[in-house]
C-alpha positions in Angstrom: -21.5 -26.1 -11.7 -22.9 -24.0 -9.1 -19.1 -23.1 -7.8 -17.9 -22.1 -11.5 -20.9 -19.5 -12.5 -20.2 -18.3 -8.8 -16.5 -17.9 -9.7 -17.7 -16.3 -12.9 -20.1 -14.0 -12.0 -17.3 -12.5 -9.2 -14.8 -12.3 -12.5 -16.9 -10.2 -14.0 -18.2 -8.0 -11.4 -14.5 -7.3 -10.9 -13.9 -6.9 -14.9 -16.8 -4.6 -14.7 -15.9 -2.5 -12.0 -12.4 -1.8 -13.7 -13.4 -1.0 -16.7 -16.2 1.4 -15.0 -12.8 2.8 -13.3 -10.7 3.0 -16.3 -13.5 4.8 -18.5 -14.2 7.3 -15.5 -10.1 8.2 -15.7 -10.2 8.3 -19.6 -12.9 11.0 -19.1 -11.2 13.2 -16.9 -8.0 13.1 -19.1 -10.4 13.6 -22.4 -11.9 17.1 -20.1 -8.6 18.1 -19.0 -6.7 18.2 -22.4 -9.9 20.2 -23.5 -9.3 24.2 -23.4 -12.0 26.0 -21.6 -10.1 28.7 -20.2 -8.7 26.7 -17.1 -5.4 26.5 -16.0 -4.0 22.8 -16.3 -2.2 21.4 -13.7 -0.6 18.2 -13.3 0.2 17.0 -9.6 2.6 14.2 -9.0 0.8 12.3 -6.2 -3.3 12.8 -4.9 -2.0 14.6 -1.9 -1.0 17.5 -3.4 -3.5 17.3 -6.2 -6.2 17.8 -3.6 -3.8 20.7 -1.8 -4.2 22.2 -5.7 -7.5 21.6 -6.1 -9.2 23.1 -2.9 -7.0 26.5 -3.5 -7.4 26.9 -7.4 -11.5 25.9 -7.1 -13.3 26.4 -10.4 -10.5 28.1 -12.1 -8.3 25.1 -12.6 -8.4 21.6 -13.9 -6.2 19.4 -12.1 -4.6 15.9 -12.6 -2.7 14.1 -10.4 -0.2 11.6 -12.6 0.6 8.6 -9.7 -2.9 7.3 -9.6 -4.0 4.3 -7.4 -1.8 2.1 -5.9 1.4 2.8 -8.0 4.3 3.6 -5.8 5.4 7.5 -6.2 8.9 6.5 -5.1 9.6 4.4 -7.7 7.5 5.7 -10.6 8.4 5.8 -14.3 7.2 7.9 -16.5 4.9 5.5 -19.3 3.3 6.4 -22.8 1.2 9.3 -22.2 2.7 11.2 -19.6 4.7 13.2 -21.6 1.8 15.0 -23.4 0.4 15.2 -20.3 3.6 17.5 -18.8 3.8 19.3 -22.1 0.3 20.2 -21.7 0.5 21.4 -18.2 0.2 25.3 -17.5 2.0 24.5 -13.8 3.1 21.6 -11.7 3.5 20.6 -8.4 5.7 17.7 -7.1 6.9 16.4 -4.0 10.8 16.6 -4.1 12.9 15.7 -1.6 13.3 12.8 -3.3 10.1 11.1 -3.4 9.8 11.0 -7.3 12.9 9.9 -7.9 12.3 7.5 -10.6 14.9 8.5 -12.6 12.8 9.6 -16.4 10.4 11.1 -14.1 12.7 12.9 -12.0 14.7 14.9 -14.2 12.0 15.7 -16.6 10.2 17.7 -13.3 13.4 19.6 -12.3 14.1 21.1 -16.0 10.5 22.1 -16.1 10.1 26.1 -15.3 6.6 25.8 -14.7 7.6 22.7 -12.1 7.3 23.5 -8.2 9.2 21.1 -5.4 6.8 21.7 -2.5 8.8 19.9 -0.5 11.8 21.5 -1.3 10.6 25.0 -0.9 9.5 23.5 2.8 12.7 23.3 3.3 14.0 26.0 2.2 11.6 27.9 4.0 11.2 25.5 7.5 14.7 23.5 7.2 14.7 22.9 11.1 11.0 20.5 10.6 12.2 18.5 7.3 13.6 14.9 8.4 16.4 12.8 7.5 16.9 9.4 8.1 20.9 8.8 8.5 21.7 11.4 5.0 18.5 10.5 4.0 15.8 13.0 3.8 12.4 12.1 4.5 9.5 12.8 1.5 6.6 11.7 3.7 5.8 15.6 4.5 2.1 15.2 4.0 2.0 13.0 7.0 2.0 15.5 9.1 -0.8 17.9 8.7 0.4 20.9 10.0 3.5 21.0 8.3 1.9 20.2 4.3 0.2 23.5 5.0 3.2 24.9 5.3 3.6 24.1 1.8 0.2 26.3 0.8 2.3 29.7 0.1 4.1 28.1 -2.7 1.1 26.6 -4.6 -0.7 30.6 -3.8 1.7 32.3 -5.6 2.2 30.0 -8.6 -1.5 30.1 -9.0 -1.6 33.7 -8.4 1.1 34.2 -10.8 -0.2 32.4 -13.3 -3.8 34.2 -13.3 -3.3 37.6 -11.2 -6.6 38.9 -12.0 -7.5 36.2 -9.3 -4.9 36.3 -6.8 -7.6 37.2 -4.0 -9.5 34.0 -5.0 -6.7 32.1 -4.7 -6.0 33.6 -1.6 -9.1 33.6 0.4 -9.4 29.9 -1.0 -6.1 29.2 0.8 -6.5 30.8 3.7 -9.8 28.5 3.8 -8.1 26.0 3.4 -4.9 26.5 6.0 -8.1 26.6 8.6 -9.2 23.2 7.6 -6.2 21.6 8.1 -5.6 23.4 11.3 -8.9 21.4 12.5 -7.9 18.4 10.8 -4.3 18.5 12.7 -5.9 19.2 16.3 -8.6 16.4 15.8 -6.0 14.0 14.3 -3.5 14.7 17.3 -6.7 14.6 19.9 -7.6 10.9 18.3 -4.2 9.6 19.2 -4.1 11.2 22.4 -6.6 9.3 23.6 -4.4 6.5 23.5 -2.3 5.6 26.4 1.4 7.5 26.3 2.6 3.7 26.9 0.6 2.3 24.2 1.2 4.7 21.8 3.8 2.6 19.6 3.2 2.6 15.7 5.2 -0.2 13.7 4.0 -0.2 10.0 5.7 -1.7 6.5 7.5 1.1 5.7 9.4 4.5 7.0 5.9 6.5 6.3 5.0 7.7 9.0 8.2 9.8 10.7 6.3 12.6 10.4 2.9 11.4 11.9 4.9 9.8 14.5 6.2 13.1 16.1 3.4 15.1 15.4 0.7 13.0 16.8 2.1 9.9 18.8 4.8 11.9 20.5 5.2 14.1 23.5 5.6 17.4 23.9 8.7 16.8 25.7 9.9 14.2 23.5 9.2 16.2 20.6 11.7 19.0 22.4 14.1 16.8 23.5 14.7 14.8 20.1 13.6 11.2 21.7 10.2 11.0 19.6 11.6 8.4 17.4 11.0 5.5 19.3 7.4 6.0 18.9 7.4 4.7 15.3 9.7 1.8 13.3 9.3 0.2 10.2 11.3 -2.9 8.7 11.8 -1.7 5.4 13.5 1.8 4.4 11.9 5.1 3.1 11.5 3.4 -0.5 9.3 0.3 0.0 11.3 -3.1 -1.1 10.2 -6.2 1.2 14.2 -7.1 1.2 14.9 -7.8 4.8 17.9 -9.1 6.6 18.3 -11.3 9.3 19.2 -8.4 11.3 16.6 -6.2 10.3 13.8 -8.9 12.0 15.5 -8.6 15.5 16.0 -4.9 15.3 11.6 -5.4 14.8 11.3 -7.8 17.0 13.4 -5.8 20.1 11.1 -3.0 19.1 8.1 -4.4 19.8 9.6 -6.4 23.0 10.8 -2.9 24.8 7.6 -1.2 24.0 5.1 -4.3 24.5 3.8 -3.4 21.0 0.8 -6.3 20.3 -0.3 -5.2 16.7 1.7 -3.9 13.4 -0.2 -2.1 10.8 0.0 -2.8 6.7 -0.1 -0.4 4.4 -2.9 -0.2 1.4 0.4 -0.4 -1.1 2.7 -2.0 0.1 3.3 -5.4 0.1 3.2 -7.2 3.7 5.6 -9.9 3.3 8.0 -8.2 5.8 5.6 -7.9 8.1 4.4 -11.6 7.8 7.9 -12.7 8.1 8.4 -10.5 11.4 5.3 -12.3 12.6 6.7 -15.8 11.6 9.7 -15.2 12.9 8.0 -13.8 16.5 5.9 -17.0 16.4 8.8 -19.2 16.2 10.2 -17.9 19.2 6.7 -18.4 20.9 5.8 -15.2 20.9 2.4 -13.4 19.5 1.6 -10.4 17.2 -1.2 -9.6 15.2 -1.1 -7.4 11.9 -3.9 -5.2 12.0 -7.1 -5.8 10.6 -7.1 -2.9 8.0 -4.3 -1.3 5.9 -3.8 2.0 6.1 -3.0 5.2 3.9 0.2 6.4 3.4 2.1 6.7 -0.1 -1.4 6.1 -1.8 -4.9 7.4 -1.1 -8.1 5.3 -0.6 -10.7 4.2 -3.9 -13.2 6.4 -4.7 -15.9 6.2 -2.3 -13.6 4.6 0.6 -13.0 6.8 3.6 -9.3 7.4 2.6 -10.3 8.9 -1.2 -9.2 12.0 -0.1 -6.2 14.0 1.9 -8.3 14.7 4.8 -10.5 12.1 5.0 -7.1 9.4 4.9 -5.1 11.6 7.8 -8.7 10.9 9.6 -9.5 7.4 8.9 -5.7 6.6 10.0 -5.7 8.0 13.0 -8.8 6.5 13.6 -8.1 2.7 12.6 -4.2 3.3 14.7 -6.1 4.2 17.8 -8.6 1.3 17.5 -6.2 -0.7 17.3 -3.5 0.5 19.8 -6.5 0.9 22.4 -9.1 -1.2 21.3 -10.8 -1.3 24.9 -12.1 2.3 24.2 -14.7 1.5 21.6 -13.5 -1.6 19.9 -11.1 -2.4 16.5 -12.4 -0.2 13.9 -13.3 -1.9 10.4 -12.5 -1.2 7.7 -13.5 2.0 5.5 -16.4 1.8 8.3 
């Protein structure tokens, strides 16, 4: 008896929590569809809706449209969303590929008001944009210093959009490029704390390409092209959990070479291919752990978790990634700690 008002007091702490959660988003759509002399903008992913945010201040209302854990590269658009692009003064989206849900897709490239951030990066700095075989790489915010590189564009649409505060929006952004200057160099200073021959990153998916050559790499590895080994994933830019035989030993050599001990999960992605890499290591009677904590990647942290923002997830990964990989420094850290 005990066990089952237990069982139901957790059900509806849970029930409570998302419907405290669900009432909290209905608000801030309600308030954004509201006119009050803001400019609306809708944002694709959090990333880039905090990017937004911190530049346009108190003259904008921002939304960001992929909320939680939903997958950005697989996103379709549902009931709602449509009002919600129709109503947007100016958006911003990823490109390269990211959003390439088809309905969404399409609908963001006929859209004037639209901006590709990703695709004026690379436009703008082709020679830092990565491709993985013909595939180009969308993870761009992973690397600090180059999703600054994407403040210019979001400047001048705001600035465009409202002149009469173009030095507000540019003051806010120059601001704002020093922040994530610091946040880079910190980031970067984290990891470099870890042994060069520790520093090994294996994770669910091809995330983290980018934060593998800016922060796990070597300045001459960086030069010379050879930074890739630092970071490998079993499943492809596009999270699917289908692996082949194939892809297990390509893992498993990995982590052999480079005397890798841990593999990290990500907060939205599932990690049956990295269980299965472990099983299949096991059976061969070897021994890897998956780390303790998940961390940040296509999708930002909760509220109120240290990954509920852009800068605070960069942060907190790098922190839990050089717990992990180097644990004899200050110990494993846990998580949101």
């Amino acid at each position: 008896m005990r066990l089952i008002r237990a069982f139901s007091f957790i059900v509806l702490l849970i029930c409570s929590f998302s419907c405290a959660q669900n009432n909290s988003r209905q608000n801030d759509l309600k308030k954004w569809f509201e006119s009050n002399g803001k400019i609306k903008i809708l944002t694709t992913t959090r990333m880039i809706h905090d990017l937004v945010k911190e530049i346009g201040g108190d003259k904008v209302d921002t939304l960001p449209l992929i909320i939680g854990e939903l997958d950005p590269h697989s996103y379709q658009l549902v009931k709602g969303d449509d009002e919600k692009i129709a109503r947007a003064d100016l958006i911003f989206f990823n490109g390269l590929n990211l959003e390439h849900g088809p309905s969404l897709k399409q609908l963001l490239y006929e859209k004037k008001n639209a901006y590709a951030i990703g695709d004026y990066l690379k436009e703008t700095h082709p020679e830092e944009v990565l491709y993985l075989g013909k595939e180009v790489d969308p993870h761009i915010w992973m690397d600090v210093s180059l999703f600054a590189k994407t403040i210019p564009v979001i400047t001048e649409a705001l600035s465009k959009q409202d002149p009469a505060n173009k030095e507000f929006y540019k003051e806010r952004s120059f601001n704002l490029e020093k922040e994530l200057k610091e946040l880079h160099l910190s980031v970067k200073n984290i990891l470099h704390e870890v042994p060069e021959e520790k520093r090994y990153l294996v994770t669910s998916h091809d995330a983290f390409n980018y934060f593998a050559r800016a922060y796990l790499a070597t300045d001459e590895e960086v030069k010379t092209g050879s930074w890739s080994k630092r970071f490998q994933a079993p499943e492809g830019l596009a999270p699917d959990s289908q692996l082949s035989l194939q892809d297990i030993n390509f893992i498993i050599n990995h982590l052999r070479t480079y005397n890798i001990e841990v593999i990290f999960p990500e907060s939205n992605v599932s990690q049956n291919s990295l269980k299965k890499i472990v099983e299949a290591i096991e059976a061969k009677g070897g021994v890897i752990r998956i780390a303790n904590c998940s961390l940040y990647a296509d999708a930002m942290g909760k509220e109120g978790s240290r990954g509920d923002s852009y800068l605070k997830m960069l942060r907190y990964d790098a922190e839990l990634i050089a717990s992990n990989l180097f644990p004899q420094k200050g110990g494993i850290l846990k998580c949101n700690e």
